[in-house]
C-alpha positions in Angstrom: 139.3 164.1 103.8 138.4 167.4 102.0 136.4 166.5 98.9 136.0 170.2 98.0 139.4 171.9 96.6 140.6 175.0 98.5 140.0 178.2 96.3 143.0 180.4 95.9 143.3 183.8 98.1 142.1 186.5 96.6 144.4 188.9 95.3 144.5 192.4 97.8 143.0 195.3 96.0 146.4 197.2 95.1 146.6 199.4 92.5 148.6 197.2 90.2 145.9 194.6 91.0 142.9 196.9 90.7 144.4 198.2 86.9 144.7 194.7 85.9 141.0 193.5 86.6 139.7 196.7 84.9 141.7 195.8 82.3 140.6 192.0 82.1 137.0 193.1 82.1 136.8 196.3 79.5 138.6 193.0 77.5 135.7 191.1 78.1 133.6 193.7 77.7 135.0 194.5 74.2 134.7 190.9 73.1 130.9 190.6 74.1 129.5 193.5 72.1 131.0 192.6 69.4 130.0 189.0 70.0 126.3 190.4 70.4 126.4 193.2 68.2 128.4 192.3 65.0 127.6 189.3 63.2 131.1 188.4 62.3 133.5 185.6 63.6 136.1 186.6 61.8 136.0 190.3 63.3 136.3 188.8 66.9 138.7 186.7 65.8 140.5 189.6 65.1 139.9 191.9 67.7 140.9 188.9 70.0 143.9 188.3 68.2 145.0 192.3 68.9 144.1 192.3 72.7 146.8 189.3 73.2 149.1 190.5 71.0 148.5 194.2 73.3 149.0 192.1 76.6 151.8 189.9 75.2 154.0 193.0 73.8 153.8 193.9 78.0 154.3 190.4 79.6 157.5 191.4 81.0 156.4 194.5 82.4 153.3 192.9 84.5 154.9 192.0 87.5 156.6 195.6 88.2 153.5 197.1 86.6 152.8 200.5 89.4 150.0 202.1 88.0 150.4 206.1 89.1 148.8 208.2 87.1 148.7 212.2 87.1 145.4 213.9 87.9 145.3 214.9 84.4 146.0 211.2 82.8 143.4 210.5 85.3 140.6 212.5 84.4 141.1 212.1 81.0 141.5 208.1 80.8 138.3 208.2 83.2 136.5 210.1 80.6 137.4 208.1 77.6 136.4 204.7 79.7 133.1 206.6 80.6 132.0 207.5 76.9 133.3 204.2 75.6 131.2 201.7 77.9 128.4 204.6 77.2 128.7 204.1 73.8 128.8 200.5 73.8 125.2 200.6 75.8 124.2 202.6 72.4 125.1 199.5 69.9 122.3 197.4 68.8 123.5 196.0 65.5 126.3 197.2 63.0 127.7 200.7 64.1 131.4 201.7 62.7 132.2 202.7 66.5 132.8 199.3 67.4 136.0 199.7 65.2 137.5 202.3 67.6 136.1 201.1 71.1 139.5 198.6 71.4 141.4 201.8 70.8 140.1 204.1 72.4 139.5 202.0 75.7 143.4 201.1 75.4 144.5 204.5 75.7 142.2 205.5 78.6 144.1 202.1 80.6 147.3 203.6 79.3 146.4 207.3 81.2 144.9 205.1 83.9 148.5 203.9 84.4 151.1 206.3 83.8 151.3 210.0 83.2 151.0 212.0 79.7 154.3 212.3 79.5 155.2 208.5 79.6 152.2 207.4 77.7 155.0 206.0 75.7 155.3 203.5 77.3 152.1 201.6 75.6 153.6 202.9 72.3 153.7 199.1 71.3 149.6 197.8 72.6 148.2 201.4 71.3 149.6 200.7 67.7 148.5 197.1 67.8 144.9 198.3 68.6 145.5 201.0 65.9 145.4 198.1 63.7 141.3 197.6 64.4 140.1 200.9 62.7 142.5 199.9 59.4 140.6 196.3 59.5 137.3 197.4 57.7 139.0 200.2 54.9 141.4 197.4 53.7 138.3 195.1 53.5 136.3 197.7 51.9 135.4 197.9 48.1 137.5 200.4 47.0 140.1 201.2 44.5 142.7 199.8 46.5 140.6 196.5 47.0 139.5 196.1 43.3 143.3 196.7 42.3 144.2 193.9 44.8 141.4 191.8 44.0 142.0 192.5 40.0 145.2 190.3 40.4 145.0 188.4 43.6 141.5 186.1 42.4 142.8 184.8 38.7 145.9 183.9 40.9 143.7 181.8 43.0 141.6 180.6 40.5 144.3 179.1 38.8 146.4 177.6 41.6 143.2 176.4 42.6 142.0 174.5 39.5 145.8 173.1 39.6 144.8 171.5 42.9 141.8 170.1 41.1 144.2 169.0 38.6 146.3 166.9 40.6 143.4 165.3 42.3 142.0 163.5 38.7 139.6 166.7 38.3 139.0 168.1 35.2 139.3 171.9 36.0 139.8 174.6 34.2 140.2 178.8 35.4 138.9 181.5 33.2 139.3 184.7 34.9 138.0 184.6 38.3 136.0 181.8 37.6 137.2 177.6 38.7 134.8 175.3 36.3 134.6 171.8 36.7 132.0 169.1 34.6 129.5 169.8 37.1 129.5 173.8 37.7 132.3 176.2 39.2 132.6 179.1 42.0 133.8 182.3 41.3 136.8 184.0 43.1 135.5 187.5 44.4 135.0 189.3 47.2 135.8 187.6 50.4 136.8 184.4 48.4 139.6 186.0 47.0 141.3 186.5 50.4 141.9 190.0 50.9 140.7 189.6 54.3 142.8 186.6 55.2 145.8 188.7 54.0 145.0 191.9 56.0 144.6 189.6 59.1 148.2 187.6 58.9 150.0 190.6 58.2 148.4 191.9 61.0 149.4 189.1 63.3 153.0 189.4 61.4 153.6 193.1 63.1 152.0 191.6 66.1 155.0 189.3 66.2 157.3 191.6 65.0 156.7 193.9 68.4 156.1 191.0 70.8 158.9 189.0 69.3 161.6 191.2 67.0 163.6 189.8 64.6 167.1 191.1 64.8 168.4 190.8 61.0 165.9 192.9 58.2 166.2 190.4 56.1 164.1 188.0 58.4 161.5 190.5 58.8 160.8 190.6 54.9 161.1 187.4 54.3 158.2 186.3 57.0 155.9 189.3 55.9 156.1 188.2 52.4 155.5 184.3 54.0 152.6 185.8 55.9 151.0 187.2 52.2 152.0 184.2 50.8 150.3 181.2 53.0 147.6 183.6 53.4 147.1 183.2 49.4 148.1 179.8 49.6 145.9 178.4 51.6 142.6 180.1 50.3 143.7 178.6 47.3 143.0 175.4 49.1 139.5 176.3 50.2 138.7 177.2 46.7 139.7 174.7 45.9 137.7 172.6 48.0 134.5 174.7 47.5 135.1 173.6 43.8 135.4 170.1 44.6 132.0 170.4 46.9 130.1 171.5 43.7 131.2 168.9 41.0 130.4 166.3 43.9 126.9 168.1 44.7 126.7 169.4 41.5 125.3 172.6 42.9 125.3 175.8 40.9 128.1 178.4 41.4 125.4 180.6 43.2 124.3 178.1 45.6 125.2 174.6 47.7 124.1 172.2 49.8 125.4 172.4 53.6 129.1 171.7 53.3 129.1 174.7 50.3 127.8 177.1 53.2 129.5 176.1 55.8 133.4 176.3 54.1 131.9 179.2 52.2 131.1 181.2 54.7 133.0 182.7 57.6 132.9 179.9 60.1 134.2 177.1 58.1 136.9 179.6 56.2 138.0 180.0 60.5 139.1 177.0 60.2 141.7 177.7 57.0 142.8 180.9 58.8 143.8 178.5 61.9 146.2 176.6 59.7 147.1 179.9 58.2 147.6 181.5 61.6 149.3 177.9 63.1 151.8 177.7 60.0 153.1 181.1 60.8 153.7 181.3 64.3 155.6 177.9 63.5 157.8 179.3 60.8 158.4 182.8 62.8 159.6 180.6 65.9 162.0 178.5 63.2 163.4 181.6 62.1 164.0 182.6 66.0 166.0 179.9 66.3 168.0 180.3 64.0 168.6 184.1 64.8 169.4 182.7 68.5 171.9 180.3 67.2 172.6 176.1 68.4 172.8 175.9 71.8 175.5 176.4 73.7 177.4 173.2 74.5 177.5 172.3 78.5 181.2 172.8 80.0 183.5 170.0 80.1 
């Protein structure tokens, strides 16, 4: 009896073979520095999130994938490959690059595969990468930011204190602020969900290449659903933050464990989950009904 399961074959070293493995580990690669570089979940969340949306948006392409490259595409997508894994070597804590490493290592796969003149054909994963270096200036303080934040946080603050409302909480907004009896939080910066909103509209054009909507009218409606359960549901966490401090009765400036952990970026993963969950389920509703009922079987 064989107790030990057989391993499968490996795969011969073709080129389409060879192309995908380099791929799989600059992926890996990618993923690790920032892993042990940049203290942020929420950025390699993200940066996961746009290397499948890059390999989903080319699914269909994978088995006849014949990498053939020019000798120009394939000195130049050797170079960028080169500097990038050099530059990663260079990273030892927060460093801007890391924000154009994804990019720049997808196009030198791209050259690595196909000549310059059909490096259109990654059109769809280059602009989904694209999408890392606009990450940090939407989350940045800036005028744009503030002007978001201006409206977007007494938004939340009130829907939130609602939420304490229909709980039996006495709760009250003023400004950005949610009071309770027993203290308040205050809805700025990350709290006020910019960065929850950057990342689902970033999934939503994700899903818009990987999966188009034929009718326009679909596409607005789930990009304003994206902004909308993004707001919605850090609504929820404030929500809950502000129900952690009348309970605690911690001040708005500090909290006992359950305060950090939802407060800070690995418990607010979680309320990005749903966020992320509740969207992909609503965008595969909407498919459906863009496909139609099923077409009954032959009599």
């Amino acid at each position: 009896m064989r107790l030990i399961p057989r391993l499968p074959p490996i795969p011969p070293p073709t080129p389409r073979n060879l192309w995908l493995l380099l791929a799989s580990l600059l992926i890996w690669q990618n993923l690790w520095l920032l892993h042990a570089t940049q203290d942020s979940p929420k950025l390699l969340l993200f940066v996961l999130l746009l290397w499948w949306g890059a390999l989903t948006c080319m699914e269909d392409r994978l088995e006849t994938l014949r990498p053939s490259p020019s000798r120009i595409s394939l000195a130049l997508g050797s170079v960028l490959l080169l500097w990038s894994l050099w530059r990663s070597s260079q990273i030892i804590t927060l460093d801007s690059v890391v924000y154009v490493l994804a990019p720049l290592q997808g196009l030198g796969l791209a050259l690595l595969c196909v000549p310059l003149r059909r490096l259109g054909q990654f059109s769809q994963q280059l602009l989904i990468l694209l999408m890392l270096p606009v990450y940090p200036m939407v989350n940045s303080v800036g005028p744009v930011t503030r002007w978001l934040e201006g409206w977007v946080s007494p938004l939340t603050a009130t829907i939130a204190a609602g939420w304490l409302s229909t709980l039996g909480i006495e709760a009250i907004s003023n400004g950005r602020l949610v009071q309770t009896a027993s203290g308040g939080v205050s809805v700025a910066g990350a709290c006020s969900g910019i960065d929850q909103v950057s990342q689902v509209v970033a999934i939503a054009l994700i899903f818009f290449l990987a999966f188009p909507l034929r009718r326009a009218r679909h596409r607005w409606f789930m990009l304003a659903a994206a902004i909308g359960s993004a707001v919605a549901i850090n609504t929820i966490r404030i929500a809950l933050l502000a129900l952690i401090v009348s309970v605690e009765g911690t001040a708005t400036k500090g909290g006992g464990w359950w305060f950090n952990f939802f407060h800070e970026e690995m418990g607010s993963l979680i309320f990005s989950g749903i966020n992320v969950f509740l969207f992909g389920a609503l965008y595969l509703w909407v498919i459906e009904r863009e496909l139609g009922p099923p077409a009954s079987p032959a009599p």
